[in-house]
C-alpha positions in Angstrom: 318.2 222.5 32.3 318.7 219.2 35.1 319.7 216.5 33.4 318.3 213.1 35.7 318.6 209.5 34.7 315.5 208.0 35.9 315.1 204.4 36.4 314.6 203.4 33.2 318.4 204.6 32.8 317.4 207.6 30.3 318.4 210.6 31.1 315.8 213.7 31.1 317.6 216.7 29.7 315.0 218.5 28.0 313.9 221.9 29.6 310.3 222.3 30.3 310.2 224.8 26.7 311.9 222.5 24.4 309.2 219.8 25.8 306.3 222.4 25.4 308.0 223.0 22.0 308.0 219.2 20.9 304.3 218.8 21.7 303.3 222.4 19.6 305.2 220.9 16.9 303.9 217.7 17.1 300.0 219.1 17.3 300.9 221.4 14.1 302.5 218.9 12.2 303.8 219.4 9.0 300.7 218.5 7.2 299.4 221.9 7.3 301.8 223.3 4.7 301.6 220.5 2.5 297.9 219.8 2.5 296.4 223.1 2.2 296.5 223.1 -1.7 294.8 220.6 -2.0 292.5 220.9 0.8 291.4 224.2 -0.8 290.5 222.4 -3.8 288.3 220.1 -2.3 287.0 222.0 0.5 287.0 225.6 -0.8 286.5 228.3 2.3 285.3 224.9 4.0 288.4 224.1 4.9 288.6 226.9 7.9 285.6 224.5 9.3 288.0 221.6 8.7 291.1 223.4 10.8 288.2 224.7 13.4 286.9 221.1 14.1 290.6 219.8 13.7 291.8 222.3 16.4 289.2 221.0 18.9 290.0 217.7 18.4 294.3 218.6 18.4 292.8 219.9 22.1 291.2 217.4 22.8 294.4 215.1 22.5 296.8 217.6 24.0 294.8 217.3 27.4 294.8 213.3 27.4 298.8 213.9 26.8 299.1 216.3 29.6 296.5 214.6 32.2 298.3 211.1 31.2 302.2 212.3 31.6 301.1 214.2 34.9 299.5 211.0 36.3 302.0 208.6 34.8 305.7 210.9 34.6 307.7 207.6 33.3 309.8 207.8 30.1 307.8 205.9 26.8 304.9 208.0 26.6 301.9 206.4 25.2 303.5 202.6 25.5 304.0 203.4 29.0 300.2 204.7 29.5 299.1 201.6 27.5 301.3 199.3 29.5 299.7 200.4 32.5 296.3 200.6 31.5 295.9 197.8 29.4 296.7 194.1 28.7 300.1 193.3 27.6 299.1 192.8 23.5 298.1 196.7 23.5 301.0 198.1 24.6 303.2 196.1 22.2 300.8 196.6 19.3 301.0 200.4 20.9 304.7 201.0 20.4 304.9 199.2 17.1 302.2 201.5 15.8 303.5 204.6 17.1 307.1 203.4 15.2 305.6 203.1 12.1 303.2 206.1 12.6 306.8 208.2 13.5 308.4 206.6 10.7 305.5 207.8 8.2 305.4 211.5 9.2 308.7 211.5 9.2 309.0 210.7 5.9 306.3 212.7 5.0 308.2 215.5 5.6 311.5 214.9 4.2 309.7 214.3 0.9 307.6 217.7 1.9 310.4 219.4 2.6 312.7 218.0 -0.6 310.1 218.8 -2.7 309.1 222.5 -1.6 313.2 223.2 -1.3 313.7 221.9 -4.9 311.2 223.2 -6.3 311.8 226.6 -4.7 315.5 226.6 -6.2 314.5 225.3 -9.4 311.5 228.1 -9.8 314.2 230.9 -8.8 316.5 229.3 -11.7 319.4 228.8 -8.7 320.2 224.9 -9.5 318.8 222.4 -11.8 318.6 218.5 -11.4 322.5 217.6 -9.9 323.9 214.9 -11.5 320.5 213.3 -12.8 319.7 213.4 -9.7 315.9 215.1 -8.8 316.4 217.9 -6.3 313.5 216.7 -4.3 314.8 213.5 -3.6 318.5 214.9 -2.8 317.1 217.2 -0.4 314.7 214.6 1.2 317.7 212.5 1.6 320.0 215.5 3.4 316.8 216.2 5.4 316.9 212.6 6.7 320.8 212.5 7.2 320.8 215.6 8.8 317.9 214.6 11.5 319.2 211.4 12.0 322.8 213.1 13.1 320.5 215.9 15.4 319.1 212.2 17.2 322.1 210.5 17.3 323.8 213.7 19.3 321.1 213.2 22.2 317.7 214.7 23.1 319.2 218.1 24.7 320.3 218.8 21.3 317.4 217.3 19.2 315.2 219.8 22.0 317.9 222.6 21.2 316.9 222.0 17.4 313.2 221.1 17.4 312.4 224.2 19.7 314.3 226.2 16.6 312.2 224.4 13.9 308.7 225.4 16.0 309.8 228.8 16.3 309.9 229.0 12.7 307.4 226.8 11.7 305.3 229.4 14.0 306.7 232.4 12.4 305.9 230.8 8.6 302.4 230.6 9.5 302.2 233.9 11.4 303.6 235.7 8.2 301.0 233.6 6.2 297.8 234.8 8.4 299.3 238.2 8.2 299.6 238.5 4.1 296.3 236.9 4.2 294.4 239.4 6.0 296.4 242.2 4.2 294.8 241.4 1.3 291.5 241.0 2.4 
């Protein structure tokens, strides 16, 4: 792994895998483990259309990323691409959007995350509400303190971490298709 400061005065230190890693991650989201249940109820067997057409378009997006950060290699990502292409009220109205659309998912899955952990402990009768205090919104909170600390260390070690999470994440829904077509 090269660390560079470019001249922007970042410095790159991600390895080509932990990027590829944050982009997987990023295309599977963490929508898919909290949206199936009720996708299934709306959809019914449907839904594997929905995660067919989805997948095309997730494609679709992860080529304009690629063909834009090959043509373009300057830290900010999409502001940068916008900045370039575009007059200057896009690529503010870009990077404020992008914020808030980061902010969101984030959030999304701390409160995801808070509520499958709590839930999960509570269901296996390990720990009840602490201190009148929900689970789900203690672990969302530790979820959020603990990423926040991951940033704050740098992005080798957010890479280091977010290359762990999408191995897992991949191996969750690898063990999922698997128990699914077992039982088939």
């Amino acid at each position: 792994m090269s660390v560079k400061a470019n001249s922007s005065g970042l410095v790159r230190s991600l390895s080509l895998s932990q990027a590829i890693m944050i982009g997987v991650a990023s295309m599977i989201g963490g929508a898919i483990f909290v949206l199936v249940g009720p996708g299934i109820s709306a959809a019914g067997p449907a839904l594997i259309i929905a995660f067919l057409l989805n997948g095309i378009i997730t494609l679709f997006t992860a080529l304009t990323y690629a063909e834009l950060g090959s043509a373009l290699p300057a830290t900010g990502g999409g502001y940068k691409w916008v900045r370039e292409g575009l007059p200057r009220p896009n690529s503010y109205l870009s990077g404020w959007m992008a914020w808030f659309a980061h902010t969101i998912a984030g959030s999304l899955y701390a409160v995801a995350f808070g509520t499958f952990f709590g839930h999960l402990l509570k269901s296996a009768e390990i720990i009840d509400d602490t201190f009148g205090i929900p689970l789900e919104k203690l672990f969302a909170v530790i979820a959020i303190i603990i990423f926040t600390i991951v940033n704050i260390r740098g992005s080798s070690h957010t890479g280091k971490v977010g290359s762990a999470i999408t191995f897992t994440q991949l191996g969750i829904i690898a063990a999922l298709v698997i128990a699914a077509l077992v039982a088939m």
